[in-house]
C-alpha positions as CSV (number, residue, x, y, z in Angstrom):
1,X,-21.3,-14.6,48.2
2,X,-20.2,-16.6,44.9
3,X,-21.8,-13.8,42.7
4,X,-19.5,-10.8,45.2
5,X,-16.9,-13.0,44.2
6,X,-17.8,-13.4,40.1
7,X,-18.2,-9.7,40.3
8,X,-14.6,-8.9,41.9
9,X,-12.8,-11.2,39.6
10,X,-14.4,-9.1,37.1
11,X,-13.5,-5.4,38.2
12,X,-9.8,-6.7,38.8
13,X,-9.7,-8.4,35.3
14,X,-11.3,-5.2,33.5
15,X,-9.1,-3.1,35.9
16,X,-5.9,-5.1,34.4
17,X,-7.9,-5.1,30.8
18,X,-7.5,-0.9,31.1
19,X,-4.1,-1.0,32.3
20,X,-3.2,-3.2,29.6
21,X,-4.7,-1.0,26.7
22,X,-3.6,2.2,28.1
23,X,0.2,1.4,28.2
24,X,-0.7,0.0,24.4
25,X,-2.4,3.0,23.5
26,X,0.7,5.0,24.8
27,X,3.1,2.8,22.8
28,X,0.9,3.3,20.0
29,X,0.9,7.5,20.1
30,X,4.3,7.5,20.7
31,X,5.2,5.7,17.6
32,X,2.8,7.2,15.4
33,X,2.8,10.7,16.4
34,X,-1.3,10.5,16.9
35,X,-3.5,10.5,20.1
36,X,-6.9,9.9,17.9
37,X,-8.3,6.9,20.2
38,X,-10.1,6.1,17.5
39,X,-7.5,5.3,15.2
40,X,-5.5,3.4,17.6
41,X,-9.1,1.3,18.0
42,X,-9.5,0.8,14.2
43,X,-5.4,0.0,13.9
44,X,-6.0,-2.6,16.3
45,X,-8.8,-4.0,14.8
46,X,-7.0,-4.2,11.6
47,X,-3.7,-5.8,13.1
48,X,-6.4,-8.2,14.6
49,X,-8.0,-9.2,11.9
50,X,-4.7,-9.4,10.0
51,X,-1.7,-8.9,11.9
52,X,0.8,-9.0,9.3
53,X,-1.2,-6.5,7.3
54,X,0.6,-7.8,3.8
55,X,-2.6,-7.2,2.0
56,X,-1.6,-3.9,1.4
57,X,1.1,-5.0,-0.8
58,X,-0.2,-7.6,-2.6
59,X,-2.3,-5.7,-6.2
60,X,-4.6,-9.1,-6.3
61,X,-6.6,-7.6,-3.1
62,X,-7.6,-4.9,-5.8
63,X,-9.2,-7.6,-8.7
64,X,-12.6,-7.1,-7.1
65,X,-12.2,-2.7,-7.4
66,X,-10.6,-3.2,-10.8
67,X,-13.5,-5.4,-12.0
68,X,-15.6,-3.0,-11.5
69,X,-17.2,-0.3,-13.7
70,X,-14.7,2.4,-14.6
71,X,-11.6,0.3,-12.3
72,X,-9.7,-1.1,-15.3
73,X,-9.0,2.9,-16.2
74,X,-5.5,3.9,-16.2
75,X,-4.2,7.2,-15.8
76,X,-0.4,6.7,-15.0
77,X,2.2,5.4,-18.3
78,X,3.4,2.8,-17.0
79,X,5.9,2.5,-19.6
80,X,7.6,5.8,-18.4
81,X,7.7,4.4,-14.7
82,X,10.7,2.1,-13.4
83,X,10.8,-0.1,-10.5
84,X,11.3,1.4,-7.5
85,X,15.2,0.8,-6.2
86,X,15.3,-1.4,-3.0
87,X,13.1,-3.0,-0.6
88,X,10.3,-1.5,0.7
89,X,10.7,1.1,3.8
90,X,9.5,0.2,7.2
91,X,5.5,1.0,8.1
92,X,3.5,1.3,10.7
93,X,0.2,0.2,8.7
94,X,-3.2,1.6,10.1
95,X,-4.3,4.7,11.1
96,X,-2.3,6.7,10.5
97,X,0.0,5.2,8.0
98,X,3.7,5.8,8.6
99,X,6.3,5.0,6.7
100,X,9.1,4.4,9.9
101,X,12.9,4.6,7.8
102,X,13.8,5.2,4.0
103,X,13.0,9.0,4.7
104,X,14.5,11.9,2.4
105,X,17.0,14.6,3.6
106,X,16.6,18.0,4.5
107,X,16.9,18.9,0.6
108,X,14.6,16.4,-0.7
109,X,12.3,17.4,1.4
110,X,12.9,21.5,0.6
111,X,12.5,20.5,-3.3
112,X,9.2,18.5,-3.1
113,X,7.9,21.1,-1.1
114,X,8.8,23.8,-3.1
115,X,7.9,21.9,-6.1
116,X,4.4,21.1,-4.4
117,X,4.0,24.8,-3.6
118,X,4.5,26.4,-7.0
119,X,2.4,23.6,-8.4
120,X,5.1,23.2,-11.2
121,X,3.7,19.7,-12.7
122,X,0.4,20.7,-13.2
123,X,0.6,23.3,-15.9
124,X,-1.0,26.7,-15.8
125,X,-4.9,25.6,-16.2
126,X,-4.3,23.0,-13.4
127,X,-2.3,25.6,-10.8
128,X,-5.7,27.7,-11.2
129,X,-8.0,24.9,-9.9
130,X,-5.6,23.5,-7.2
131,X,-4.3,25.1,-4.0
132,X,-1.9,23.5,-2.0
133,X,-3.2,23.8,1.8
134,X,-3.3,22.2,5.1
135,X,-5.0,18.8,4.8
136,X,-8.5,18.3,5.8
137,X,-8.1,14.3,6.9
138,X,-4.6,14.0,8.0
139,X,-4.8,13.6,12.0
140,X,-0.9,14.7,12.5
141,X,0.0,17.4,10.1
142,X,0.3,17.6,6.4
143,X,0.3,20.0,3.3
144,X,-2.8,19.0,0.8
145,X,-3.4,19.5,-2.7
146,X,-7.0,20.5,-3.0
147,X,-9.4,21.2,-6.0
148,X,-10.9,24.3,-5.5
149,X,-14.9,24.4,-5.8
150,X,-15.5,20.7,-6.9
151,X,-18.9,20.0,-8.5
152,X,-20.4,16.9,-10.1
153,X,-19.7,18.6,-13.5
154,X,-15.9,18.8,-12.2
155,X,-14.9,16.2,-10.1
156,X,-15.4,12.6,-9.1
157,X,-17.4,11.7,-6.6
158,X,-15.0,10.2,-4.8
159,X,-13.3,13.5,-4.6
160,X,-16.5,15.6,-3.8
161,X,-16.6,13.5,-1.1
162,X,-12.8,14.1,0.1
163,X,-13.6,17.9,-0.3
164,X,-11.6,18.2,-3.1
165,X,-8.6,16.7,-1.6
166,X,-6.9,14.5,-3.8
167,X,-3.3,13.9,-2.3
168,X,-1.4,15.1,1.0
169,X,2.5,15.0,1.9
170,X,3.1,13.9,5.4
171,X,5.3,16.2,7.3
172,X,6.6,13.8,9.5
173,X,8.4,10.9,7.0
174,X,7.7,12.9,3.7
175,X,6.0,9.9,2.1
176,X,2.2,10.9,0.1
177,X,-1.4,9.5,0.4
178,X,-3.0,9.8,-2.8
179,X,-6.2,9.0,-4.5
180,X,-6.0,7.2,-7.9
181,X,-7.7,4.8,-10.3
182,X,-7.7,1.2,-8.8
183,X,-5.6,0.1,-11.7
184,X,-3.0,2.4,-11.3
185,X,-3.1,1.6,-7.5
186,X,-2.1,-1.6,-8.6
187,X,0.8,-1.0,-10.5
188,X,2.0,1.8,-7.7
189,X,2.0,-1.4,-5.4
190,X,3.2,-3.5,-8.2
191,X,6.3,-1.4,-9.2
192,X,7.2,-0.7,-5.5
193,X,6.5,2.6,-5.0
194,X,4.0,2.4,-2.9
195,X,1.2,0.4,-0.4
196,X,-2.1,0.0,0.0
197,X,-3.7,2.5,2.4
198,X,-5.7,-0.1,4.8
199,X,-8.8,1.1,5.0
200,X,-9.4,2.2,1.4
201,X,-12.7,1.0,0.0
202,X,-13.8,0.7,3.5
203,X,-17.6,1.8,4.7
204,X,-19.4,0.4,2.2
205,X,-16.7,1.9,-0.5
206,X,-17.6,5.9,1.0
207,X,-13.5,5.7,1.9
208,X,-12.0,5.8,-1.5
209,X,-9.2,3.6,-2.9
210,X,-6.0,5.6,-1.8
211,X,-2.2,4.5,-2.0
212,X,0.8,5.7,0.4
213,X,3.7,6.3,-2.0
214,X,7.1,6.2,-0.5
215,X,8.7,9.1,-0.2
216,X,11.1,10.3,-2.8
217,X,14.5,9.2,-1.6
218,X,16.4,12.0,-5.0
219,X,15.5,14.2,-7.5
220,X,14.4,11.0,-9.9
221,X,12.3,9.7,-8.0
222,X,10.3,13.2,-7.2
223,X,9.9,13.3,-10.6
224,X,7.8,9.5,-10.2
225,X,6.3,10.9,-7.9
226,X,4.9,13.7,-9.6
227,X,3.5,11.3,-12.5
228,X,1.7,9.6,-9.7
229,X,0.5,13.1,-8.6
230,X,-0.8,14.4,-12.0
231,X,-2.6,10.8,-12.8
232,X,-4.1,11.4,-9.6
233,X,-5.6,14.8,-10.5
234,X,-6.6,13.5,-13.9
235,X,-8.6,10.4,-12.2
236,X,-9.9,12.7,-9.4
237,X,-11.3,15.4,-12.2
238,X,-13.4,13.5,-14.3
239,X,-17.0,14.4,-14.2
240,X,-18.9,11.8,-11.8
241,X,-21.1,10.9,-15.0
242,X,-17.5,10.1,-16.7
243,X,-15.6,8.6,-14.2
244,X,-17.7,5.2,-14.7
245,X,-17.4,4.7,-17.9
């Protein structure tokens, strides 16, 4: 009888656990825009382990990537790039990463994606190598910037092991995930314009270092933007045998 009993207490409280985490996962899509169970699993975790989830602004969490071989590289000026204006936009921090106010109009939006399209910034040899496509990672829609036909000889690792993706622009807030040099990561986070995506490093360091820059708010800051951009491609092109050194 008292094990009936143990066992009934347990199917109501696991009954009430699943009620519980279904209205949380439905919160959670709704805000986000994803229904990956998945990543509302691994955004709990995170929130769990941190629930603040400041790390992702603070550059120090980056010492350990930076003191590593090839980290201390930089590939952005940091001398051409100002502070970013304001505080920092709202996020939802996990997966996926959403940037919640802070977002550009209707004609921001028209000139980085017509910007993004023509692949103005990156000069003629660069618009050969690059096509600017549907992401291969983003879970909820978003227009990719991908090196075409990466090979050791070409590309990092890193971005071999992104398929050749190196940055994305999120449809739905207009801010960018992009891959670059720990160091520059730093100073992204540093100078304002960006965060930390969460799980960069993560999985024994397979998920590369990746920052969510804010989206650009006018016309000067799309031109930040697009330093960030181009130091990403130049990090994300180096040979693998030169992209430790």
């Amino acid at each position: 009888m008292r094990k009936k009993k143990i066992l009934i207490s347990l199917a109501i409280f696991l009954a009430i656990l699943s009620v519980l985490a279904v209205r949380d996962y439905g919160a959670y899509a709704s805000r986000t825009n994803a229904s990956a169970v998945w990543a509302w699993a691994v955004t709990r975790w995170l929130e769990f382990r941190n629930p603040s989830m400041d790390f992702v602004t603070d550059s120090s969490f980056l010492k350990n990537a930076i003191a590593e071989e090839g980290g201390n590289r930089a590939f952005l000026d940091a001398s051409s790039i100002p502070s970013r204006n304001g505080n920092r936009p709202q996020m939802v921090r996990g997966v996926p990463h959403r940037q919640l106010d802070q977002h550009p109009g209707e004609e921001m939006r028209s000139v980085m994606n017509l910007r993004l399209s023509t692949l103005h910034d990156f000069g003629d040899s660069g618009a050969r190598r690059i096509s600017y496509s549907p992401s291969l990672w983003e879970l909820t829609g978003a227009q990719a910037l991908i090196v075409k036909d990466c090979t050791p000889r070409t590309c990092s690792a890193a971005l071999i092991r992104a398929k050749g993706e190196f940055a994305h622009l999120h449809s739905h807030d207009g801010s960018f995930h992009v891959q670059l040099s720990p160091k520059d990561i730093a100073f992204v986070i540093e100078s304002g314009w960006g965060e930390l995506f969460p799980i960069s490093g993560a999985l024994w360091g397979k998920i590369p270092y990746v920052v969510l820059v804010y989206a650009p708010r006018t016309k000067g800051e799309s031109d930040i933007v697009s330093k960030v951009l181009i130091a990403s491609y130049e990090y994300a092109t180096l040979p693998s045998s030169e992209n430790s050194k």
